[in-house]
N, C-alpha and C positions, 0 to 999 in steps of 0.2 A: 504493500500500500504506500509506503513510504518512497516506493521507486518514483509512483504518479504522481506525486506533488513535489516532488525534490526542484522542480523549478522556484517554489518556493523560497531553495534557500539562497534566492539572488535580495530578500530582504533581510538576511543573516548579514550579508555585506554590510562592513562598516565604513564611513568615509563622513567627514562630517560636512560635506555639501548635501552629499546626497540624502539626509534626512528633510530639506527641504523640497526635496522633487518629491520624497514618495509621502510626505506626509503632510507638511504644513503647509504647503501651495494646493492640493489636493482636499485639506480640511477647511481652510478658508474660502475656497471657490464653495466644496456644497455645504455651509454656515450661509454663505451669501444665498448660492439660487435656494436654499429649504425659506430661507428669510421672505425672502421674493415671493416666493410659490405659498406661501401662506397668504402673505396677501395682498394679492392678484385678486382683481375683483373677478375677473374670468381667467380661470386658471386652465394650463395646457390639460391637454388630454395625455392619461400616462399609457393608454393601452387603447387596440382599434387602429384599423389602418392610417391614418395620423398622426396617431399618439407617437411619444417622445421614445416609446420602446421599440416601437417599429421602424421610426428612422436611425434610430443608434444600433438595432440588430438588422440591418440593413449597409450600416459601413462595419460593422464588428467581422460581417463574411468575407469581406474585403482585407481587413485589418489582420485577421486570421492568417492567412495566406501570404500575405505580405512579411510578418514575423516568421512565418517558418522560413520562407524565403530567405531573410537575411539570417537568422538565423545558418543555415545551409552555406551561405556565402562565408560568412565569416571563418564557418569551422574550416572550411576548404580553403579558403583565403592564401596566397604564396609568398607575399611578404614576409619576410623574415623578425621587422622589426613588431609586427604584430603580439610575438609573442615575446617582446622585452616588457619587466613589468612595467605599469604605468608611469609617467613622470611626477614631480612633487611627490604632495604624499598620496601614493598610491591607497588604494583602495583592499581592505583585505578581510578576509575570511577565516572564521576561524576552525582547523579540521584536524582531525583527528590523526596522531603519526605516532604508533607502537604503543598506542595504548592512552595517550598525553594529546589534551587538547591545545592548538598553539597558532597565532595568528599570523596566513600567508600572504603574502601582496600578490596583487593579483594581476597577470597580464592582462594588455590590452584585450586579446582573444578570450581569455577566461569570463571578463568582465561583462562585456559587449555577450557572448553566449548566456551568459547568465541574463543578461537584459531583458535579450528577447524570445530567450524561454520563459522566463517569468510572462514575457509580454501578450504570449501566444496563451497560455494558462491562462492569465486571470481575463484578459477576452473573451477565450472560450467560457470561462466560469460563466460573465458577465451576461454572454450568447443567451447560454441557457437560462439562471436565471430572467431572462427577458422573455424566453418561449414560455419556460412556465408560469407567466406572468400572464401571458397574452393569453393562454390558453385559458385559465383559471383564474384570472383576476378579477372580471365579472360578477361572477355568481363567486365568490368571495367575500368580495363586497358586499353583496343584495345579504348574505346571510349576517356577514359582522356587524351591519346596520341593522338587521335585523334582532341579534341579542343584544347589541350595545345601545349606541344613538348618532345619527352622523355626527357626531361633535367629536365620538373616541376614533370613528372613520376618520375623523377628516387628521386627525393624532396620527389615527395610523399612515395617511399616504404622505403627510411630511415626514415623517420617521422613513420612509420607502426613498423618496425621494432622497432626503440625505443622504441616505447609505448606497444607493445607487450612482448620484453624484460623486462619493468619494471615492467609488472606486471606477469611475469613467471618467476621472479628471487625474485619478492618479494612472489610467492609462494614457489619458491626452500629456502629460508632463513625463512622464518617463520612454514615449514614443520620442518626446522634443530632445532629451537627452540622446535616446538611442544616432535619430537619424544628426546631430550633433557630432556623435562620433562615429558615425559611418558617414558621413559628407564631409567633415571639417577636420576632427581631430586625428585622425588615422592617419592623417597623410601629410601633417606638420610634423615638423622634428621635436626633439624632447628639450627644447631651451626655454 
């Protein structure tokens, strides 16, 4: 089980920039649109052909494809300097060597694999929950309003909204990284 999620451990990575891509650019974007979306006197539609799920699992099939792609490139990639580790203070990991946990710096190729296997993951994650969204969100609704009162509904699709936003904003900022280092920084020298 541990194999399928081990893209995962590209949030194990430490670096102290990078705790702003994946977390507090990502947290303040869905603070703001949850803020927004509360109140919005006509608020978007989250499901239904329209809705905000259908057009973000509509570039997610896209996006999908795209990470495994680069993904694929990099590992094949022929550059030699690719796999020197990164410049300044690199970025590292911490893993496990004869027993003893211990922090490695991580080549550029390491780094970048880890990116967009993470990227390709939590997409896909994203994918789905958006199908089971659309599929079942409906008559979810009709019942939750049903035992509760739209007022705990309307609780719950800001809380939806938040956490959806955090994590399709922590893929729009870590996309911006990736194609950063596969457009830009890959191909400058380490001064």
């Amino acid at each position: 089980m541990m194999k399928l999620l081990s893209p995962l451990n590209y949030l194990k990575i430490k670096h102290e920039e990078k705790t702003w891509y994946d977390f507090y650019l990502p947290l303040t974007g869905a603070i703001f649109v949850s803020i927004v979306y509360c109140y919005l006197p006509n608020q978007f539609k989250l499901i239904g052909s329209n809705g905000l799920i259908s057009q973000v699992n509509g570039l997610l099939q896209v996006l999908i494809g795209f990470y495994i792609a680069a993904l694929a490139a990099v590992s094949t990639f022929g550059n030699a300097r690719i796999d020197d580790v990164m410049a300044g203070t690199p970025p590292t990991l911490k893993e496990s060597f004869r027993g003893k946990m211990s922090p490695v710096k991580l080549t550029r190729r390491r780094f970048i694999c880890y990116l967009f296997g993470y990227l390709a993951l939590l997409s896909f994650g994203l994918f789905s929950l958006g199908l089971i969204t659309s599929l079942v969100g409906q008559n979810f609704a009709v019942w939750f309003a049903d035992v509760t009162s739209l007022r705990c509904l309307m609780a719950l699709k800001v809380v939806f909204v938040f956490f959806y936003f955090l994590v399709l904003l922590n893929i729009v900022t870590t996309t911006l990284l990736g194609l950063y280092f596969l457009a830009v920084r890959i191909h400058q020298s380490d001064i």
